[in-house]
N, C-alpha and C positions, 0 to 999 in steps of 0.2 A: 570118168576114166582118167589116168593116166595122161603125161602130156604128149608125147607125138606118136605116131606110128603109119604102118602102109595096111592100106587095103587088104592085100596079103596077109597079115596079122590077124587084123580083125576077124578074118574070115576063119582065119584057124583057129581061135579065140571060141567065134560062135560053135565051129564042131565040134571042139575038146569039151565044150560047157561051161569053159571059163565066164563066157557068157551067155546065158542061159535063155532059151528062145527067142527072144524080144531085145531090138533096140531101136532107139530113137538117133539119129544123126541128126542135130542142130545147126541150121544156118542164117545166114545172116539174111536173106533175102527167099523169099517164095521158090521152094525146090521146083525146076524145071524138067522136063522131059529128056532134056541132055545131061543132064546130070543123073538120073535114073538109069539111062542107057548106059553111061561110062560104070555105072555101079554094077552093070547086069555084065557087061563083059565081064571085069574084075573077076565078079563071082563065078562065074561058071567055071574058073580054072577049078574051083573045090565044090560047087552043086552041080547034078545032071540037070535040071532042072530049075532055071528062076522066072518070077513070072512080075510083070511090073502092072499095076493096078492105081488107078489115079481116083479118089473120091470124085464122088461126082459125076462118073461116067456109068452107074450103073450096075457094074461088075464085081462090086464090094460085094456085094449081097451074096451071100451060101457059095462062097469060092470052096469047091473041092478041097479039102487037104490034101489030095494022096496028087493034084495038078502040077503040084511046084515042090522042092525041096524048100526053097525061099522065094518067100513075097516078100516083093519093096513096094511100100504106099507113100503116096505122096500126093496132097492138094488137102491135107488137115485144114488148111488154113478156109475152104468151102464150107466145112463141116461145124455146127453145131456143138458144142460140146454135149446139151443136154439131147440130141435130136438120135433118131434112130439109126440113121448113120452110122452117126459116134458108137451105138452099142452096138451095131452088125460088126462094127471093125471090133471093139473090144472083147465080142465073143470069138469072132475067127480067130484072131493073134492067139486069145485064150485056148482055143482049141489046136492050134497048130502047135503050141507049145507042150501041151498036152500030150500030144502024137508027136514027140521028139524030131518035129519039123519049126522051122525060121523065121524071122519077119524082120524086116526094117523098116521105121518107120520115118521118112525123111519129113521135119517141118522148120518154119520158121523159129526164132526165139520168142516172138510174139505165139503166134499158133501152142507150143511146147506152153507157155504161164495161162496159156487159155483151156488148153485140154489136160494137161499135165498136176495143174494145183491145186486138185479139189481130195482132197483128204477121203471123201464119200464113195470114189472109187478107187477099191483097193485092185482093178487090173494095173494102174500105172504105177504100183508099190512093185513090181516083178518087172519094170521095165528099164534096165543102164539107157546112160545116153553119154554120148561123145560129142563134140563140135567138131563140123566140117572143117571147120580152120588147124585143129588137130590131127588131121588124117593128110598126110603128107603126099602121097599121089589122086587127093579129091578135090584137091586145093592148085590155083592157079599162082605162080609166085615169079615175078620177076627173073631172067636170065640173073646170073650170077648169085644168087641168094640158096 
């Protein structure tokens, strides 16, 4: 993507189709639970509906489409790339995008060359990705800057 933008954007971005069901936010350290939360406020000024899902806790498995307008996931970095995990997430994202429903999928830059570089699945061929450090209200930056 593109160099800077707000939250705000993005989000209008994923409605219009500019970005088309699926993205990856990159960051530079293992995405947290406060960061997931600041992303679910954000969103809910444009979804009725977002629902935050952490690998690992279980709840990956056969999430409802019709639960959330947008899923944000976050703890790739637990996850296998070749493990069943990895394809319950690859078919849900697949099917929500299917059903003109959302996903975000928050990992590290390590986590993204782990799950993201294997040629062999074409789910992550239909997925943009942005860096955290580009999205201008995700990001913490010094007074004055």
């Amino acid at each position: 993507m593109a160099s800077s933008l707000t939250l705000e954007k993005l989000f209008e971005f994923m409605q219009v189709g500019a970005i088309e069901g699926l993205l990856a936010i990159v960051t530079d350290e293992e995405p947290d639970l406060a960061l997931m939360q600041k992303l679910r406020r954000s969103a809910l000024t444009r979804y009725r509906a977002v629902s935050i899902n952490k690998v690992g806790d279980g709840r990956l498995k056969n999430i409802p489409a019709e639960s959330s307008e947008l899923t944000l996931i976050y703890g790739m970095e637990l996850c296998d790339p070749e493990g069943t995990e990895a394809h319950a997430i690859r078919s849900d994202v697949g099917f929500r995008k299917y059903r003109g429903l959302a996903a975000i999928i928050c990992l590290s830059k390590d986590s993204l060359a782990k799950h993201f570089s294997d040629p062999k699945r074409p789910f992550y061929r239909f997925c943009g990705t942005v860096n955290q450090e580009n999205i201008e209200d995700l990001i913490d930056r010094p007074l004055g800057r």
